[in-house]
Each structure stands twice: as C-alpha cells, then as structure tokens.
C-alpha positions as CSV (number, residue, x, y, z in Angstrom):
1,X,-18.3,-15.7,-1.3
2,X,-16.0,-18.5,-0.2
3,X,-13.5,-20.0,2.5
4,X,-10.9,-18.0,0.9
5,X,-12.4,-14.5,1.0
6,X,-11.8,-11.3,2.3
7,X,-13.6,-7.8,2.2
8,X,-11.3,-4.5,2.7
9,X,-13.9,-1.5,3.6
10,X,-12.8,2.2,4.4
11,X,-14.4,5.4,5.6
12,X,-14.8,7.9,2.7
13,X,-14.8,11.1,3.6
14,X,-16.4,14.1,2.2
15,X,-13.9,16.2,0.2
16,X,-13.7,19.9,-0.2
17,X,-15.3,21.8,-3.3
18,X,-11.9,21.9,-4.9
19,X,-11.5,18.2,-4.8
20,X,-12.8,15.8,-7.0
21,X,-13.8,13.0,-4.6
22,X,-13.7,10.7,-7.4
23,X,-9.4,11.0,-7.1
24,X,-9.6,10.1,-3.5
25,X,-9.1,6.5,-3.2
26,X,-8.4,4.4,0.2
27,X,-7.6,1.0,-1.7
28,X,-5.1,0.8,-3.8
29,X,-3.7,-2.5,-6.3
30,X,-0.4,-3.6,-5.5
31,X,-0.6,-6.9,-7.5
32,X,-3.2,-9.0,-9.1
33,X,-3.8,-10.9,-5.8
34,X,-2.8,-8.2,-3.1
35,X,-4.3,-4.9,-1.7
36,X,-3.3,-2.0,0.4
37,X,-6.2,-0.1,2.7
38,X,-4.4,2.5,4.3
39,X,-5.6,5.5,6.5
40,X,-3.6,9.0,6.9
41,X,-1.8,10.5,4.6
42,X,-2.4,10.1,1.0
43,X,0.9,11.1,-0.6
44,X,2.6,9.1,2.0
45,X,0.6,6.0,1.1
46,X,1.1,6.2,-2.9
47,X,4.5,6.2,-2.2
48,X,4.4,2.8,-0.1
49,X,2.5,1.5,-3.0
50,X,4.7,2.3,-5.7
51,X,7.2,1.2,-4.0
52,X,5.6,-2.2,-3.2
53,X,4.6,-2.6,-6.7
54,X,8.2,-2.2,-8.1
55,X,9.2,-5.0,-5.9
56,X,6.4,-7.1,-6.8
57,X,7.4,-6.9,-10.4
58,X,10.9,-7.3,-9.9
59,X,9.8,-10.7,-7.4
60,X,7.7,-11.7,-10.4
61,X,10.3,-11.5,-12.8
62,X,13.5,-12.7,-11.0
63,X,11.8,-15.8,-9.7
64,X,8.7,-16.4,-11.8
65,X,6.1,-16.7,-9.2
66,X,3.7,-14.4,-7.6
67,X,5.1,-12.1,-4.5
68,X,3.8,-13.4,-1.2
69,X,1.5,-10.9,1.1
70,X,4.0,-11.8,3.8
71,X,7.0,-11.0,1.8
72,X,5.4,-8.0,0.7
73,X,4.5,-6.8,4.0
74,X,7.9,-7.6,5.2
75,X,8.9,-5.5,2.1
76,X,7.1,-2.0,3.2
77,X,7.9,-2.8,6.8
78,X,11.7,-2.3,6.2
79,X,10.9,0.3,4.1
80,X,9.1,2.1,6.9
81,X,12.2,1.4,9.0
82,X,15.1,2.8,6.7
83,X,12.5,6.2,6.2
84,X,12.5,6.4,10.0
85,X,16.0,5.8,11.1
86,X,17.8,7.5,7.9
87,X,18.4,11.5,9.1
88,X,16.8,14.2,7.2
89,X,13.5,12.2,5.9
90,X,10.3,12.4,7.9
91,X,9.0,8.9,9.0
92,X,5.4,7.9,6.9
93,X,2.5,9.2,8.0
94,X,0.3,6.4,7.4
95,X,-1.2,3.0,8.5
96,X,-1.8,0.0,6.2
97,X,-3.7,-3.5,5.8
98,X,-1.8,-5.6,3.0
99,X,-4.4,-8.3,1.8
C-alpha cells in the first residue's frame, strides 16, 4: 500500500486437460521495477518480453541506470512497428500494459 503503487490483475482462464495451467502466465518480469500484463497470444507476447528484457540489460549496462517504463514502452512500440511494416512477418497478435 502506498502513493506509489500499482496492482496489474488478469483473467485466468481455464486450460485444457493437456495443459498445465500452472505454465500459463499473463504477467511477466521484464526488469526488477517493470511488468508486462498482456492479453492474446502467448507466444507472441514472450517474444515482446524477451526482447524487452535484452534491451533492459543492455540500457543497464551501457549507461548504468535502470531502463525507464517510458523508454521501454517506446522500446516494444517500435518493435511492434518494424514486425508490422517489414514484408513476410505477421504483425503481433497481442495487447500489453508496461508497469
């Protein structure tokens, strides 16, 4: 609890019998201080993640300091746009919340 608080919440849905429903996860780590909530496509949205994570790594590392959500978001949004203007790659079928 606090000024500087936020709570991320998604719908889990049931999975089949051949899914373990322990494997299906809606929020994923990015960073020690950012999130990603996403809805659609799973595969699409582990992607976005590990690509945000490199670049939050390589951010750290080049200028010492933590990644900024807005940077970040500014990050995957570009990211989004090359997948989606480049021929022969199927834009991402997937919505996020950065936090």
């Amino acid at each position: 609890q606090g000024k500087d608080s936020l709570v991320l919440c998604v719908e889990r849905k049931t999975a089949t019998q051949l899914q373990d429903s322990r494997t299906v996860k809606k929020i994923l780590k990015i960073d020690d201080h950012i999130y990603l909530a996403f809805a659609g496509l799973t595969a699409d949205a582990r992607v976005l993640a590990a690509r945000a994570r490199n670049e939050s790594q390589s951010f750290t590392l080049n200028y010492e300091d933590q990644v900024d959500v807005d940077y970040l978001a500014r990050f995957i949004a570009h990211t989004w746009q090359r997948y989606t203007q480049s021929g022969g790659r199927r834009p991402f079928g997937v919505s996020t919340i950065i936090a």
